[in-house]
Each structure stands twice: as C-alpha cells, then as structure tokens.
C-alpha positions in Angstrom: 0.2 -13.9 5.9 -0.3 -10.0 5.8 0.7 -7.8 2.8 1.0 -4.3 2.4 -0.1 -3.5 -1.0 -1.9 -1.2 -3.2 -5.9 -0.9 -3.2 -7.4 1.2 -6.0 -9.6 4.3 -5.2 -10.4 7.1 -7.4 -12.9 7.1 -10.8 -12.5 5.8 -14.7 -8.8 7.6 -16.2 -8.2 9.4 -12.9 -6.5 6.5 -10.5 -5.5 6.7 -7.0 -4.1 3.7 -4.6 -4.5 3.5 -1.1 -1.5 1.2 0.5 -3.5 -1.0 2.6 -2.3 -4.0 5.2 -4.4 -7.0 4.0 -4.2 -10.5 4.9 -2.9 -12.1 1.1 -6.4 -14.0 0.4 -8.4 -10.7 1.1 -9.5 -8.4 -1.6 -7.4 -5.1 -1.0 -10.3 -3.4 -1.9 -12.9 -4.4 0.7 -11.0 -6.5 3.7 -7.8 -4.3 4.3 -6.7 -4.4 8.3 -5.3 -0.8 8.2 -4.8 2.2 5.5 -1.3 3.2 5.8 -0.7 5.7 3.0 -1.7 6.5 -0.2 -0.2 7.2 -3.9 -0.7 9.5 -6.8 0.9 8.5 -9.7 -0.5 11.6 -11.8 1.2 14.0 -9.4 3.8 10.9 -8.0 2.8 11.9 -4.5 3.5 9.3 -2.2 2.9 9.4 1.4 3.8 6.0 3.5 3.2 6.0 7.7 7.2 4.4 7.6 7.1 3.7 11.5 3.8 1.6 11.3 4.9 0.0 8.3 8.0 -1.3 9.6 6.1 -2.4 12.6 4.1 -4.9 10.6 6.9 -6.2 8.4 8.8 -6.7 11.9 5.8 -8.7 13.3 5.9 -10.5 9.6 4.3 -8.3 6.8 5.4 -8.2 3.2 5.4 -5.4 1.1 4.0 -6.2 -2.3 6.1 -6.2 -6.0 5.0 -3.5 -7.1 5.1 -1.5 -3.1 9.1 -2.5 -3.0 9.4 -1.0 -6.6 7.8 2.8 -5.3 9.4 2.5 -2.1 12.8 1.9 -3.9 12.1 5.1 -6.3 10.7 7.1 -3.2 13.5 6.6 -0.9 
C-alpha cells in the first residue's frame, strides 16, 4: 500500500519535511517513489502538488495522520 507522508530533511533544531509517496514498509527517508511537496513548520509554509496527489490517492494512496491534519489546517 502507498502513503503519502512526511520525510524529515533539514539539520539539529531547524526541521523541514518533504511530503514524500512511499510504499508503508519503506523508510520515508530513503525509499520514497516521488517528492510531492514540502513543509515548513517555522515559517508554516506548505506547498502540496494537489493534482498529483489526488492522482495517487485515486489509484489507492493514503495520506498519513499527521498529512490529513496540515491538509485540513492548509485548506
């Protein structure tokens, strides 16, 4: 089953996430399909490719906890 979730990047007190599509027994930080966004929670920028995104959860994706909760906020 593929998820879209939320892959750590950036260095020690300073995070950034990259919204990854990853099969769900994968690490998110080294086997991710596809990078389709990314997130800033210091400066709460959140940028999502929508129209590939829905593409996957059509063809049977699913967006993480935590991915539904920012996508409810960022809507």
């Amino acid at each position: 089953m593929l998820k879209i979730r939320l892959s750590r990047a950036g260095r020690k007190h300073v995070p950034f996430y990259r919204i990854v599509l990853t099969e769900h027994t994968q690490s998110a930080k080294h086997g991710y399909i596809s990078v389709l966004g990314h997130y800033n929670p210091i400066t709460k920028e959140f940028v999502l490719d929508k129209e590939t995104a829905e593409k996957h959860v059509k063809n049977g994706a699913q967006y993480s906890d935590t991915l539904k909760k920012l996508l409810e906020r960022n809507a």
